[in-house]
HTML snippet that shows the backbone in 3Dmol.js (N, CA, C, O; Angstrom):
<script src="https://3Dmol.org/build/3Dmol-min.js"></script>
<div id="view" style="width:600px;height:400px;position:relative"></div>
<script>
const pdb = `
ATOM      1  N   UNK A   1       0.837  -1.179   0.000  1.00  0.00           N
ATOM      2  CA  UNK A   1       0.000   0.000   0.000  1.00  0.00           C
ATOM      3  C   UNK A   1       0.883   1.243   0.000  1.00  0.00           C
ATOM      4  O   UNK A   1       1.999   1.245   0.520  1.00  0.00           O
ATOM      5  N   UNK A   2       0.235   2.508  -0.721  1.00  0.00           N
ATOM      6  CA  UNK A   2       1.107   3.632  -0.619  1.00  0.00           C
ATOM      7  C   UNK A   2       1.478   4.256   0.784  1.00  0.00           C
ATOM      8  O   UNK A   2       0.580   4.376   1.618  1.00  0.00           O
ATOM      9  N   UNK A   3       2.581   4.599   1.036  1.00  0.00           N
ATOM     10  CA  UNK A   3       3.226   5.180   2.282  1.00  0.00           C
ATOM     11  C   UNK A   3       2.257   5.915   2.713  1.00  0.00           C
ATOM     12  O   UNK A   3       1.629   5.784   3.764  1.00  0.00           O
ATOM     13  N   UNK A   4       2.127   6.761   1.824  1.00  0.00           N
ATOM     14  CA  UNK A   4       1.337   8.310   1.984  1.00  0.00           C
ATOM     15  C   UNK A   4      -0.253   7.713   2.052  1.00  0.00           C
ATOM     16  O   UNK A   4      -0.874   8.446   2.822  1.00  0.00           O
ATOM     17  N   UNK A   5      -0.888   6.934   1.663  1.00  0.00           N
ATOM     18  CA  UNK A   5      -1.952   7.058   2.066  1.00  0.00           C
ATOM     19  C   UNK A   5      -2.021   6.102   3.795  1.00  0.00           C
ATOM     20  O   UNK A   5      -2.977   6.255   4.555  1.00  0.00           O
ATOM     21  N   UNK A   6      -1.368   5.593   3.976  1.00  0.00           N
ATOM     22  CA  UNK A   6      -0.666   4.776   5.410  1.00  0.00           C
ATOM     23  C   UNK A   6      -0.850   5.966   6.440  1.00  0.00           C
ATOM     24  O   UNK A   6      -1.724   6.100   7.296  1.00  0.00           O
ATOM     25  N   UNK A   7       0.117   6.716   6.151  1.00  0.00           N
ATOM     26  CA  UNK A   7       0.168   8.261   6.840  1.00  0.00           C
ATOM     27  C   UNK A   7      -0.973   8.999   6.833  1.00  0.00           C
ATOM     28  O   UNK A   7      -1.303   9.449   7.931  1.00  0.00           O
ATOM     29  N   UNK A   8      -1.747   9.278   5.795  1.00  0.00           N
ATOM     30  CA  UNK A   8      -2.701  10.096   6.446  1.00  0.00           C
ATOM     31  C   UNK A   8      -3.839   9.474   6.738  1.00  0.00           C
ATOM     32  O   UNK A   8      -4.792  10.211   6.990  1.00  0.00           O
ATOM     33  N   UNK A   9      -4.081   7.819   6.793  1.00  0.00           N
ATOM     34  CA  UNK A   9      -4.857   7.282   7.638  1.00  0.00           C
ATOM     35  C   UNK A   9      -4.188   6.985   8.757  1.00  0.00           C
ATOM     36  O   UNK A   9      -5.019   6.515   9.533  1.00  0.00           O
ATOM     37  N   UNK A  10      -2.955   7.009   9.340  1.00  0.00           N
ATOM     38  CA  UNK A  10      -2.335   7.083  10.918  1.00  0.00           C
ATOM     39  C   UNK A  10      -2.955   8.264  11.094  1.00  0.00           C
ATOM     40  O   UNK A  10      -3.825   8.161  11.959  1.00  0.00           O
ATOM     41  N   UNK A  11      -2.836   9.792  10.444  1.00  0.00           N
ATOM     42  CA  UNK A  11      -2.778  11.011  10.894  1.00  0.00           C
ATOM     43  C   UNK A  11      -4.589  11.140  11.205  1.00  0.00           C
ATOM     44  O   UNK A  11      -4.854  11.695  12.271  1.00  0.00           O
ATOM     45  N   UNK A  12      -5.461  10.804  10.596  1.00  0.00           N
ATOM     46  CA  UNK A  12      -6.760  10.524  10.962  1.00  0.00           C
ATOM     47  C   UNK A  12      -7.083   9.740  11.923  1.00  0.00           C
ATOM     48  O   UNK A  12      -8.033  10.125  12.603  1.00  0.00           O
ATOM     49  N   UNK A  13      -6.540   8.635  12.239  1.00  0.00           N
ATOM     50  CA  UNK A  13      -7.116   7.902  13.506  1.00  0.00           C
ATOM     51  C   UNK A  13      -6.830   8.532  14.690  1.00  0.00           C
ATOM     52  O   UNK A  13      -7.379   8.389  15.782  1.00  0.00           O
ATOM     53  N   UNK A  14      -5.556   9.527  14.245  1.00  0.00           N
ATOM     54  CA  UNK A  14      -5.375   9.740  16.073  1.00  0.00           C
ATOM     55  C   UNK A  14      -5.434  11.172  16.158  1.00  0.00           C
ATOM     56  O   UNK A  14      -5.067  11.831  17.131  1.00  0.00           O
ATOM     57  N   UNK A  15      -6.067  11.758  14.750  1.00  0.00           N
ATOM     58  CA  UNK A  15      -7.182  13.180  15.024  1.00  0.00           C
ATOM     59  C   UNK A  15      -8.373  12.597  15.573  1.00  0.00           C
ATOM     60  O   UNK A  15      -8.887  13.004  16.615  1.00  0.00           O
ATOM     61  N   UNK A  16      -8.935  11.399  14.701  1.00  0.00           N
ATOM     62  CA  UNK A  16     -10.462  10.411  15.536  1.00  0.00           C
ATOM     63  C   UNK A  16      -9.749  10.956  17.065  1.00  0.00           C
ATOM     64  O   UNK A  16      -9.622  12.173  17.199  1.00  0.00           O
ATOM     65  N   UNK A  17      -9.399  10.251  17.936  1.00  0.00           N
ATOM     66  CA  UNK A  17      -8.947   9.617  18.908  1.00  0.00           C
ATOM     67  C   UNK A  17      -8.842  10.353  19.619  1.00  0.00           C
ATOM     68  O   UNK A  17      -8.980   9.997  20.789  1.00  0.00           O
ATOM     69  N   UNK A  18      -8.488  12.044  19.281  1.00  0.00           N
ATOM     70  CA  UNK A  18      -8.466  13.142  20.437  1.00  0.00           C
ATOM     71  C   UNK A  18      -9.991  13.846  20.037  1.00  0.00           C
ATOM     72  O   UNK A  18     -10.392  14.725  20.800  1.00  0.00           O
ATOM     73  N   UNK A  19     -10.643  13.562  19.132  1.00  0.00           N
ATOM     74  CA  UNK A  19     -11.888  14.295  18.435  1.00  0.00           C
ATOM     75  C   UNK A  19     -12.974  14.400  19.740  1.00  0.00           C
ATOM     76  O   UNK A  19     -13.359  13.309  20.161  1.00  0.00           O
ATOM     77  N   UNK A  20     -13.468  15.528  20.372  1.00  0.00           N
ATOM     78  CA  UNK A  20     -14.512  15.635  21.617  1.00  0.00           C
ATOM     79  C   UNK A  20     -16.309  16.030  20.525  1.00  0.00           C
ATOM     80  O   UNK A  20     -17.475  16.176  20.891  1.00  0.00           O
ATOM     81  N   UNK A  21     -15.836  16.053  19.577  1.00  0.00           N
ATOM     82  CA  UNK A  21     -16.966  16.831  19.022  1.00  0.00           C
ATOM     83  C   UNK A  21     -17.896  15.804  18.392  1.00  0.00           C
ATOM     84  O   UNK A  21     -17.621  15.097  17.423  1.00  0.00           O
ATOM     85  N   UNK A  22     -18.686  15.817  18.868  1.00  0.00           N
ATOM     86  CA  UNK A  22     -19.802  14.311  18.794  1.00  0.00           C
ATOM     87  C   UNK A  22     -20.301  14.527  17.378  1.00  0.00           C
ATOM     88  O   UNK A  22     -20.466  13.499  16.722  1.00  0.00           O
ATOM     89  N   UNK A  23     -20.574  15.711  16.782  1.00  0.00           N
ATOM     90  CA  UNK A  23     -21.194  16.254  16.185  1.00  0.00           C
ATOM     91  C   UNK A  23     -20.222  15.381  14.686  1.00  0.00           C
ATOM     92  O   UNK A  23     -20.607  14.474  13.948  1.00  0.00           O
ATOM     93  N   UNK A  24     -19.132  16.002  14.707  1.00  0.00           N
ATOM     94  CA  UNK A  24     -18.352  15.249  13.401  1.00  0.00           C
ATOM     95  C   UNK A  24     -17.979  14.002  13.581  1.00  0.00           C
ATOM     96  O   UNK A  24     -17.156  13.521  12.802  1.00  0.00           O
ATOM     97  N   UNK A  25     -18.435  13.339  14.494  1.00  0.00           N
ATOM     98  CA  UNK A  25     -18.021  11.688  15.150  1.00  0.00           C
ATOM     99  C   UNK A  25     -19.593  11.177  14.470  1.00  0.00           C
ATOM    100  O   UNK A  25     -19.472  10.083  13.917  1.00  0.00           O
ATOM    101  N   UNK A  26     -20.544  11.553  14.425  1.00  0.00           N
ATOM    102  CA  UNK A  26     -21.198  11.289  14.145  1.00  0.00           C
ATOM    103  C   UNK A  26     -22.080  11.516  12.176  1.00  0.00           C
ATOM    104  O   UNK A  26     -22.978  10.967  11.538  1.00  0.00           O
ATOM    105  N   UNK A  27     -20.963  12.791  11.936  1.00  0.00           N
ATOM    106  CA  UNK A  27     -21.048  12.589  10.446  1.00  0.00           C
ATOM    107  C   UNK A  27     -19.977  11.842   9.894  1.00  0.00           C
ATOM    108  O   UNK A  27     -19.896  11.697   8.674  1.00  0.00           O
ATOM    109  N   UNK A  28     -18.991  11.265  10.819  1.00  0.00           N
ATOM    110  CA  UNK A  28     -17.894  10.543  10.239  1.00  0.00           C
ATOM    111  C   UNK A  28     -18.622   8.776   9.844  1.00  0.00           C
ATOM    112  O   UNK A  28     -18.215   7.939   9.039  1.00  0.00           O
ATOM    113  N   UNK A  29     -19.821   8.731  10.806  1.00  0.00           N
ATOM    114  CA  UNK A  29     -20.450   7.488  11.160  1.00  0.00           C
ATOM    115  C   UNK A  29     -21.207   7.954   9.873  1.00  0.00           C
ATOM    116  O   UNK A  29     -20.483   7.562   8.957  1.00  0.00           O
ATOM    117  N   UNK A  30     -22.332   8.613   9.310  1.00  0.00           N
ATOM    118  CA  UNK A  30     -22.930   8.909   8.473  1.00  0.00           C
ATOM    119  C   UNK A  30     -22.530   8.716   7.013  1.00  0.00           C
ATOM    120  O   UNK A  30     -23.256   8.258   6.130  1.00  0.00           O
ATOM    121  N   UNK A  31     -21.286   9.127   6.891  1.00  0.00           N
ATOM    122  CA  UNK A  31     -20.166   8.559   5.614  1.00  0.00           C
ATOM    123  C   UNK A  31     -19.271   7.501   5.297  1.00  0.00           C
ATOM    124  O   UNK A  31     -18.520   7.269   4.350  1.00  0.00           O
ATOM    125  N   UNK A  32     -19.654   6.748   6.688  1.00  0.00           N
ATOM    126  CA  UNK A  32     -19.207   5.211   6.854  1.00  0.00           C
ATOM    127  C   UNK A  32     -20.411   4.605   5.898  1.00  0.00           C
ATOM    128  O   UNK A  32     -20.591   4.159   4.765  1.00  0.00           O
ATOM    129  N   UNK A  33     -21.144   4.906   7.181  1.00  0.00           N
ATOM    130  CA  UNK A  33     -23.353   3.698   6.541  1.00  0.00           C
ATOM    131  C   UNK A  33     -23.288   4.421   5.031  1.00  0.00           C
ATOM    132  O   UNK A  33     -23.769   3.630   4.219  1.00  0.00           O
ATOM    133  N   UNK A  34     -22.861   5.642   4.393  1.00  0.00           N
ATOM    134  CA  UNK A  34     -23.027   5.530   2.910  1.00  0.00           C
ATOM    135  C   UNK A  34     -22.391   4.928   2.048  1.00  0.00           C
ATOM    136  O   UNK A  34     -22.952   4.331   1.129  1.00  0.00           O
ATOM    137  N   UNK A  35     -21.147   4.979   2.192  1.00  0.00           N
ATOM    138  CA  UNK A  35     -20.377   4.200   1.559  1.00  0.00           C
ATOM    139  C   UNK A  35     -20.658   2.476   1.523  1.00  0.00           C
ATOM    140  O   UNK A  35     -20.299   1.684   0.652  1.00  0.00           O
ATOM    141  N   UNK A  36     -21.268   2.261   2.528  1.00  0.00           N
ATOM    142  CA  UNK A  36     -22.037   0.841   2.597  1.00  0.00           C
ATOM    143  C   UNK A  36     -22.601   1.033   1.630  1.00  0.00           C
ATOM    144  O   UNK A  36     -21.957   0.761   0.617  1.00  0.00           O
ATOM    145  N   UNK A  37     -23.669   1.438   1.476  1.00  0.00           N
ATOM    146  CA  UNK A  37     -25.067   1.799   0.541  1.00  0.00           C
ATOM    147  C   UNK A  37     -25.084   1.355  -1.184  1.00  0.00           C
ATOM    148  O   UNK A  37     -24.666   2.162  -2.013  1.00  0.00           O
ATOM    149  N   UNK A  38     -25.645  -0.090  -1.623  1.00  0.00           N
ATOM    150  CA  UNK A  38     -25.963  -0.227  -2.237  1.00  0.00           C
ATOM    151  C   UNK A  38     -26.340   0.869  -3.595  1.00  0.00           C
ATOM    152  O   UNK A  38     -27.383   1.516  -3.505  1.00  0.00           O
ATOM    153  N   UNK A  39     -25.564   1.020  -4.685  1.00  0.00           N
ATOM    154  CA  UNK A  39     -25.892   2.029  -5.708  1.00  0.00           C
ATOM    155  C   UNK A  39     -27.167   1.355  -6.571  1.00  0.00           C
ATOM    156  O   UNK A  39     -27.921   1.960  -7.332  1.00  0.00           O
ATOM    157  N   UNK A  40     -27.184   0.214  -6.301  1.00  0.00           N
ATOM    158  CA  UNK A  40     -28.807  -0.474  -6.969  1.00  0.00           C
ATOM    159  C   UNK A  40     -29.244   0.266  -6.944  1.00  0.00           C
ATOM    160  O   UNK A  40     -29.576   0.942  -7.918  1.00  0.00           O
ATOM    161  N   UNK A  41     -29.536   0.578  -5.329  1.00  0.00           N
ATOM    162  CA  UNK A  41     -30.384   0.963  -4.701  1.00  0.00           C
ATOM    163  C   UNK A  41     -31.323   2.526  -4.345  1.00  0.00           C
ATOM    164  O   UNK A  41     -32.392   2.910  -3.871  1.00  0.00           O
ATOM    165  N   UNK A  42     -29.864   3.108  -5.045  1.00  0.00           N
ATOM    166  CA  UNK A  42     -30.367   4.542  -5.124  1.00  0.00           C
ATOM    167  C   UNK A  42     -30.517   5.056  -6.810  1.00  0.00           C
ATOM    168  O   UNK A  42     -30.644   6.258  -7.043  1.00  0.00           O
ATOM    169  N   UNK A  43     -30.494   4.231  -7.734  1.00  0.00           N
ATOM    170  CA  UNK A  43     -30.390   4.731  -8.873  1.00  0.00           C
ATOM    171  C   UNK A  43     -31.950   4.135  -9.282  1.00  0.00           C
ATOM    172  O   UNK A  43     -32.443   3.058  -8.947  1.00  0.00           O
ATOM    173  N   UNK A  44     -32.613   5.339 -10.216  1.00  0.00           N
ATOM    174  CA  UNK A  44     -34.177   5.334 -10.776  1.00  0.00           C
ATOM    175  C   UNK A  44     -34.189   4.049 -11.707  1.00  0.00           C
ATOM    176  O   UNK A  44     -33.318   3.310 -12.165  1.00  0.00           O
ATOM    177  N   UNK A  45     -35.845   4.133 -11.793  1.00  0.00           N
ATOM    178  CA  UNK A  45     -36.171   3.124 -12.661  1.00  0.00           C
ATOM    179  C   UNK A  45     -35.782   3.141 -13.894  1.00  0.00           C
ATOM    180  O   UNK A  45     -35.829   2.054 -14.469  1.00  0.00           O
ATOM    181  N   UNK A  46     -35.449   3.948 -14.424  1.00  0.00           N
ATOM    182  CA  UNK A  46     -35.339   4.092 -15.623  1.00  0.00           C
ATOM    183  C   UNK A  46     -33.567   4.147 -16.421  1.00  0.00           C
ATOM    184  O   UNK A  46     -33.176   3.968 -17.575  1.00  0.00           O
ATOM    185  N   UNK A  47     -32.724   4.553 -14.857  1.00  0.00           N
ATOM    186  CA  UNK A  47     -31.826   3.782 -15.366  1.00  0.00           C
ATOM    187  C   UNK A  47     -31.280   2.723 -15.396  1.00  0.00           C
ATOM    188  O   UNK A  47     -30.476   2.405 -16.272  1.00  0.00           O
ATOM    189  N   UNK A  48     -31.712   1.820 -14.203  1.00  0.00           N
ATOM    190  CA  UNK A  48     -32.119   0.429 -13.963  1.00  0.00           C
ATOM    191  C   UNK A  48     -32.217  -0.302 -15.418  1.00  0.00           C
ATOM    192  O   UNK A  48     -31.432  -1.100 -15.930  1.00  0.00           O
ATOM    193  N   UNK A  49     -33.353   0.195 -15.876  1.00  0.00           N
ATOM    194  CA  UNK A  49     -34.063  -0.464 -16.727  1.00  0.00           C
ATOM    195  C   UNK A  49     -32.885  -0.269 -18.325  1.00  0.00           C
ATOM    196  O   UNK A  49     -32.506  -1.219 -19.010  1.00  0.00           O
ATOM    197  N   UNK A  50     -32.538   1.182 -18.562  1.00  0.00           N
ATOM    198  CA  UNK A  50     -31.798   1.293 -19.299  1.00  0.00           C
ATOM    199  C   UNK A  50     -29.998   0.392 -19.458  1.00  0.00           C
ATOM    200  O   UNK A  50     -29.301   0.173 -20.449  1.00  0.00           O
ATOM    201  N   UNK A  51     -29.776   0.052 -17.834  1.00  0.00           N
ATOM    202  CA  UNK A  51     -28.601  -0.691 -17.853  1.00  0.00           C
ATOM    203  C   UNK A  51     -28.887  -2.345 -18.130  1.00  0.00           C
ATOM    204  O   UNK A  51     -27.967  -3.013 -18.599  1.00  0.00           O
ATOM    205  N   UNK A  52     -30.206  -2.987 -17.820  1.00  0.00           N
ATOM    206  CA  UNK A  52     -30.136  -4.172 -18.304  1.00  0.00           C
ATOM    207  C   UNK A  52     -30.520  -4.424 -19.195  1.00  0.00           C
ATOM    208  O   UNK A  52     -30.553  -5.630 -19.440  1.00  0.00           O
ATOM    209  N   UNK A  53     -31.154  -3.270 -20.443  1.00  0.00           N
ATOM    210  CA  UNK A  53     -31.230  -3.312 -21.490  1.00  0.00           C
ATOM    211  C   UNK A  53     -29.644  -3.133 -22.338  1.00  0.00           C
ATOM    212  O   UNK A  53     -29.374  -3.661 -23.416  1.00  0.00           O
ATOM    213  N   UNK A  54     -29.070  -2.581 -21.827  1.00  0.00           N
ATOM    214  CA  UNK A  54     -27.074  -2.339 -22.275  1.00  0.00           C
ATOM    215  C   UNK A  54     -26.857  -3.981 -22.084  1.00  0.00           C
ATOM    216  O   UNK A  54     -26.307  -4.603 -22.992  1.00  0.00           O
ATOM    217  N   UNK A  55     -27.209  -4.520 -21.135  1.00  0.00           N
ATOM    218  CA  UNK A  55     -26.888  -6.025 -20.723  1.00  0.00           C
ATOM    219  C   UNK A  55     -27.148  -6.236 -21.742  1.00  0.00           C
ATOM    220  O   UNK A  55     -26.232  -6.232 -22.564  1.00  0.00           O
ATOM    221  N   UNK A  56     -28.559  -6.531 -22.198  1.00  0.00           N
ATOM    222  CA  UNK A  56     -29.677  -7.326 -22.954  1.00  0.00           C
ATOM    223  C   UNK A  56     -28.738  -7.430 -24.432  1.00  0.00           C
ATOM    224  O   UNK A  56     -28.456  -8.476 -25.018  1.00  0.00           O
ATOM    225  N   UNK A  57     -28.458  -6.413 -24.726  1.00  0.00           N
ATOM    226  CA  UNK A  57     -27.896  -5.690 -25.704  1.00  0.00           C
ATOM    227  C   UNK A  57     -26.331  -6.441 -25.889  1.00  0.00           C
ATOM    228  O   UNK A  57     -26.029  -6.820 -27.021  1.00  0.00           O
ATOM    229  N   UNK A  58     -25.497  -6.612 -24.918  1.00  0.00           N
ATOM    230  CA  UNK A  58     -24.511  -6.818 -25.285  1.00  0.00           C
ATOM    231  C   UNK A  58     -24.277  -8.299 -24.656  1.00  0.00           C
ATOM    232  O   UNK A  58     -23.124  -8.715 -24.769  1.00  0.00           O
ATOM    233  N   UNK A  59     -24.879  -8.849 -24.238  1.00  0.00           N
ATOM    234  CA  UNK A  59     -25.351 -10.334 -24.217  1.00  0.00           C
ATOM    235  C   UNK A  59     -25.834 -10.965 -25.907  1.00  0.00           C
ATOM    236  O   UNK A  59     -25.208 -11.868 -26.463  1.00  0.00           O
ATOM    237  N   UNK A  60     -26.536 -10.564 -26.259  1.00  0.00           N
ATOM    238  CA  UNK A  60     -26.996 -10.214 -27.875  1.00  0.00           C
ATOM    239  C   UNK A  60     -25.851  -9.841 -28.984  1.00  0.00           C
ATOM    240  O   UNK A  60     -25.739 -10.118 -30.179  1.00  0.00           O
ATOM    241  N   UNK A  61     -25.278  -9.305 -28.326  1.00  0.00           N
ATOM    242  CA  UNK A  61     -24.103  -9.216 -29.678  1.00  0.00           C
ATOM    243  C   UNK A  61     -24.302  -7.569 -30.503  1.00  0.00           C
ATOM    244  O   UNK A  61     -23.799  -7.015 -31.480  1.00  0.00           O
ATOM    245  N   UNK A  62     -24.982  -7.344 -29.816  1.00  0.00           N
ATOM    246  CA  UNK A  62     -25.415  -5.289 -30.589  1.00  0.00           C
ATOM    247  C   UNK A  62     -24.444  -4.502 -30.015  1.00  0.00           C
ATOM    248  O   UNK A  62     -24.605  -3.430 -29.432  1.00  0.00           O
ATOM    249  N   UNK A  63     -23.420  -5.108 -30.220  1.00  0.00           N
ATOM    250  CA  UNK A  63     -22.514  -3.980 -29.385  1.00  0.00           C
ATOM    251  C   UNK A  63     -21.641  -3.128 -30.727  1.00  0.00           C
ATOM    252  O   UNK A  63     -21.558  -3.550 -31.881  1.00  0.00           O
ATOM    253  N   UNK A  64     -20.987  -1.705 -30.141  1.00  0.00           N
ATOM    254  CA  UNK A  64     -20.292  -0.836 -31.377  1.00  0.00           C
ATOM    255  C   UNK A  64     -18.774  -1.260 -30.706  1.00  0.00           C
ATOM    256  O   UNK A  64     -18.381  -1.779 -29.662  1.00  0.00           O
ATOM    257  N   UNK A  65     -18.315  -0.847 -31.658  1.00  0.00           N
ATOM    258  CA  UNK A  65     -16.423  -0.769 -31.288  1.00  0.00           C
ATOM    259  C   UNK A  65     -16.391   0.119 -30.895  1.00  0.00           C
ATOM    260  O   UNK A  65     -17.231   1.018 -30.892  1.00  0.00           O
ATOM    261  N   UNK A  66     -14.789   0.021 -30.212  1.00  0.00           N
ATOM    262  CA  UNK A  66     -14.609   1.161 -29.615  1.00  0.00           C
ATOM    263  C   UNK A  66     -14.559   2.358 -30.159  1.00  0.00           C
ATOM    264  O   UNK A  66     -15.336   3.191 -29.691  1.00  0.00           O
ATOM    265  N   UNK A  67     -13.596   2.798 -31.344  1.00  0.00           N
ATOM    266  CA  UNK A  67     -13.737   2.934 -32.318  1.00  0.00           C
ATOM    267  C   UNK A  67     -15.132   3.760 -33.100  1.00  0.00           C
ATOM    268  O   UNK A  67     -15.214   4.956 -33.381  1.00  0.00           O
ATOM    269  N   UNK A  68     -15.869   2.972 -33.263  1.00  0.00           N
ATOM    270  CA  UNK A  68     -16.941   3.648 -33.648  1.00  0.00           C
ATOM    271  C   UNK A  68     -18.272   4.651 -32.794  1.00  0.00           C
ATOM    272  O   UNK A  68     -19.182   5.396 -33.158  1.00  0.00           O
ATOM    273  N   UNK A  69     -17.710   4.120 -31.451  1.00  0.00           N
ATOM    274  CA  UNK A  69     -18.378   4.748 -30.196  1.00  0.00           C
ATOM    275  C   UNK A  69     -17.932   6.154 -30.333  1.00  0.00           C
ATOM    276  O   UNK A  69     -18.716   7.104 -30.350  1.00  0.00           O
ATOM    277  N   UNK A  70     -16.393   6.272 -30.450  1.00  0.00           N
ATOM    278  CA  UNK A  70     -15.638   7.419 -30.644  1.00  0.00           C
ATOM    279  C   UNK A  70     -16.011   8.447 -31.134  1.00  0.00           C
ATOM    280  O   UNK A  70     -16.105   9.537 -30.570  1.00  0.00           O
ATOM    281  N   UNK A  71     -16.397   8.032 -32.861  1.00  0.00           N
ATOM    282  CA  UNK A  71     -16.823   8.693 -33.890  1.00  0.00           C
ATOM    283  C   UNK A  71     -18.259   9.091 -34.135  1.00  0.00           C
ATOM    284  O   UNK A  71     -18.789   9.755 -35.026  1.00  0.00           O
ATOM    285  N   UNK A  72     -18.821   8.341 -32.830  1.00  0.00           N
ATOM    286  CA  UNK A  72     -20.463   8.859 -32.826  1.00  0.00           C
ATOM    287  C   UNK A  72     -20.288   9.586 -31.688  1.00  0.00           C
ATOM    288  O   UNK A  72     -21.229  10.313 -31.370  1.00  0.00           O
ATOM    289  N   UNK A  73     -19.239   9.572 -30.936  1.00  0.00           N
ATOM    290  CA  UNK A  73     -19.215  10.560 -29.357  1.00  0.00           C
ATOM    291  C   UNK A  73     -18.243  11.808 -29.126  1.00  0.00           C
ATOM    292  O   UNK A  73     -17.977  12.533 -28.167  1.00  0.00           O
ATOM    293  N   UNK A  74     -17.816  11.709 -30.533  1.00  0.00           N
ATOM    294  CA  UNK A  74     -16.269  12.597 -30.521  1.00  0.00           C
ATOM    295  C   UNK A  74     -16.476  13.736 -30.227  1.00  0.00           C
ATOM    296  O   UNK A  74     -15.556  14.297 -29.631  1.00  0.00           O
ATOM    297  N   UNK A  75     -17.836  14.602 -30.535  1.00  0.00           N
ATOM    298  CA  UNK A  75     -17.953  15.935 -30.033  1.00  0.00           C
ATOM    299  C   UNK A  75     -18.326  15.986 -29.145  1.00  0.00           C
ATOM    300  O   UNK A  75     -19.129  16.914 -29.055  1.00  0.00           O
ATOM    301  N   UNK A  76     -18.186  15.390 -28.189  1.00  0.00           N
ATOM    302  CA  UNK A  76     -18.371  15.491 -26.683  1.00  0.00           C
ATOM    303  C   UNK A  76     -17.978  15.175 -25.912  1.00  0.00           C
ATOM    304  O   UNK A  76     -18.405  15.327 -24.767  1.00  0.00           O
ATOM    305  N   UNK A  77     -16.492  14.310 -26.428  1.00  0.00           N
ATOM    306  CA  UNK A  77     -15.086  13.835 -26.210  1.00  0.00           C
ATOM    307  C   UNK A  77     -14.229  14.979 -25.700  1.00  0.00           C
ATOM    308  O   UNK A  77     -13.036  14.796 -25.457  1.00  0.00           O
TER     309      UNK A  77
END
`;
const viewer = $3Dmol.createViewer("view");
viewer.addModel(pdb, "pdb");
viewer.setStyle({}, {cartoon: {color: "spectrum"}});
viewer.zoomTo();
viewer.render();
</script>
C-alpha cells in the first residue's frame, strides 16, 4: 500500500482519537453507513431499466467498437 496514504490514515485515527466533538463523530459514522449503501439501490427506474437493457444488448451481440463509439461521441469527447 502507498506510504502516503498509510500516513494520512495514521494522521486521521489519532485526530479520531483526540476528536470531543460528537457532532463530526457522528457525520464521520454517516459517511461510513453511505459508503455501505448499495448504488442499486439509489439509482431510478429508468436507469435500472436502461442498464439491463445495455446487458440485454450486449449479451446479444449489438454492441459498437470502440472505435466507432468514438466517432459517434467525438464531439463530446
Amino acid at each position: 500500500m502507498d506510504l502516503d496514504l498509510q500516513n494520512k490514515k495514521i494522521e486521521l485515527i489519532q485526530w479520531l482519537f483526540t476528536l470531543n466533538d460528537k457532532t463530526i463523530v457522528e457525520k464521520i459514522m454517516k459517511l461510513r453507513e453511505s459508503e455501505k449503501t448499495d448504488w442499486w439501490k439509489e439509482i431510478s427506474k429508468e436507469e435500472k431499466k436502461s442498464i439491463d437493457q445495455g446487458i440485454k444488448d450486449a449479451d446479444s451481440g449489438k454492441l459498437k467498437s470502440h472505435s466507432e463509439a468514438r466517432k459517434l461521441y467525438e464531439k463530446w469527447l
